[in-house]
C-alpha positions, -999 to 999 in steps of 0.1 A, spaced: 0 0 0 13 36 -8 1 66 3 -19 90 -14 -9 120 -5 26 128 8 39 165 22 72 170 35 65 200 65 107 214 64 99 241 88 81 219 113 103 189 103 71 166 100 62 139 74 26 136 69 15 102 49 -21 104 42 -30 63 36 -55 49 10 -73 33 47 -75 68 60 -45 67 84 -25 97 86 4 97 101 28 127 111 65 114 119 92 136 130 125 137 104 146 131 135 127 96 141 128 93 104 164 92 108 172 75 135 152 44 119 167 45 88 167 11 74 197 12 51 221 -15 57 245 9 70 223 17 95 207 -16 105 240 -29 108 249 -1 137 218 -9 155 226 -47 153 256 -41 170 237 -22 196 247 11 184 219 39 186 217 63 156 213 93 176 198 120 145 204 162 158 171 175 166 174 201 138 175 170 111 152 176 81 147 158 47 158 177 16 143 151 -9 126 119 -15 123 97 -45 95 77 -51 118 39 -56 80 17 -66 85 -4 -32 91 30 -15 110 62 -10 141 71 -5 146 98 21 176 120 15 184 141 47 204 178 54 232 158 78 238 137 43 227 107 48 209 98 16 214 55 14 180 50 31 149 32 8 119 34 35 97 8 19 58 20 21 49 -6 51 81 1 67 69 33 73 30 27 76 43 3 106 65 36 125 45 48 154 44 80 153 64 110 168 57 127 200 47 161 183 
């Protein structure tokens, strides 16, 4: 399932996925980041290292990949392919 509606809130650093079920869902670009799930990244966490994102972390671009997007975001990190029910499944932020 993919959303159908996607906006990218920079100055509030929120992602807000509008679901074909009617979910919405408004996740913070820090969380975003810190659950990257790039192998880079899930490699780190498997070895019980926390990806610890700045608080000021914000996406500069996403592609739509079929399966997903990939979220590019303003500390570089751009390896990340967030497939659609990886992130329908993210609980969301603490806004």
């Amino acid at each position: 399932m993919k959303p159908e509606h996607i906006k990218v809130d920079v100055s509030q650093q929120i992602l807000h996925l509008y679901w074909p079920d009617s979910k919405v869902q408004a996740l913070s670009h820090q969380v975003l980041r810190e659950q990257c799930p790039c192998g880079f990244c899930r490699a780190k966490r498997l070895r019980q290292q926390e990806i610890i994102a700045a608080p000021d972390t914000t996406i500069t671009a996403m592609f739509d990949q079929g399966y997903g997007a990939q979220i590019c975001f303003s500390d570089g990190h751009d390896k990340g392919i967030f497939p659609w029910t990886y992130l329908y499944e993210i609980q969301q932020a603490e806004l």
